[in-house]
N, C-alpha and C positions, 0 to 999 in steps of 0.2 A: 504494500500500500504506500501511495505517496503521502510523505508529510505536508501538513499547509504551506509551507513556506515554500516549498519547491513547485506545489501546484498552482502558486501565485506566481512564481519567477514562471512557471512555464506559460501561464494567461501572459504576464505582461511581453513576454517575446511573440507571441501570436497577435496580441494588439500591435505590437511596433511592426509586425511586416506588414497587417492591414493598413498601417499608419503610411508605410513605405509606401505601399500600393496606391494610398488615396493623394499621394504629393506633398507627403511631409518631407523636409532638409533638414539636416544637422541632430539626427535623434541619438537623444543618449538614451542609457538605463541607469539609473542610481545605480551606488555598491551596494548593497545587501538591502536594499530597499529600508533606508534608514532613516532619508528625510522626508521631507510633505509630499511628495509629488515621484511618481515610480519612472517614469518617461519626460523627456522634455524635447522638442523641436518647435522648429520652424514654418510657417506655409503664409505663401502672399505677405512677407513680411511680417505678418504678427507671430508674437512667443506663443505656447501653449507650453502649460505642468499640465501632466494627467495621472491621477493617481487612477488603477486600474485594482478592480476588487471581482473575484471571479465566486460559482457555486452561490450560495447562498449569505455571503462575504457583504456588508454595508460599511459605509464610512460611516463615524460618527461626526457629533458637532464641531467637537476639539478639533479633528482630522481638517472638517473641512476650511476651518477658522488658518488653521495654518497652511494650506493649501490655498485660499486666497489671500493671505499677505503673503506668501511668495511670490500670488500674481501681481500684485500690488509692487511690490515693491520692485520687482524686474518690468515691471509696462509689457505683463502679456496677460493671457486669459487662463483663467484656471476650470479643469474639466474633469469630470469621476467619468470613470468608463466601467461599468455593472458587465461582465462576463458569464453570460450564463448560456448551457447549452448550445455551444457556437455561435450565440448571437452576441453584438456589441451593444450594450444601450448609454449613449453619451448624455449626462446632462452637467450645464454649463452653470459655473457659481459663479460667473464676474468674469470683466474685460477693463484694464485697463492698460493706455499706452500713456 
């Protein structure tokens, strides 16, 4: 059986090749998925953090609190990306540049 944490790093690499696919530039991955945000690139010039949570996995308030001052504070948009049965479901906490 796979541990949570390795079922998460394997969602957030399936998100980043979907991310590749849809015309994202410059994608990193966190190391060990440590700070606010699991993914971060580029697309049409705006930043995106994406904290990506797979299975039956939510972000809490905390999470997302620090997930938009990171968008904040870098001028890009912060985004949770819900991984469930091969489906992506994006939804967006803030945009600022």
């Amino acid at each position: 059986m796979t541990n949570l944490y390795r079922s998460g790093r394997i969602a957030e690499k399936k998100v980043m090749n979907m991310l590749k696919e849809q015309g994202f530039e410059n994608l990193r991955r966190s190391t060990g998925s440590r700070g606010p945000a699991d993914i971060y690139g580029v697309k049409n010039d705006i930043k995106y953090y994406f904290q990506v949570k797979s299975g039956s996995a939510r972000i809490d308030s905390e999470g997302i609190e620090r997930l938009q001052q990171l968008a904040k504070e870098r001028g890009g948009t912060a985004v949770v990306i819900n991984r469930d049965e091969q489906k992506n479901k994006w939804k967006f906490y803030g945009r600022w540049r």
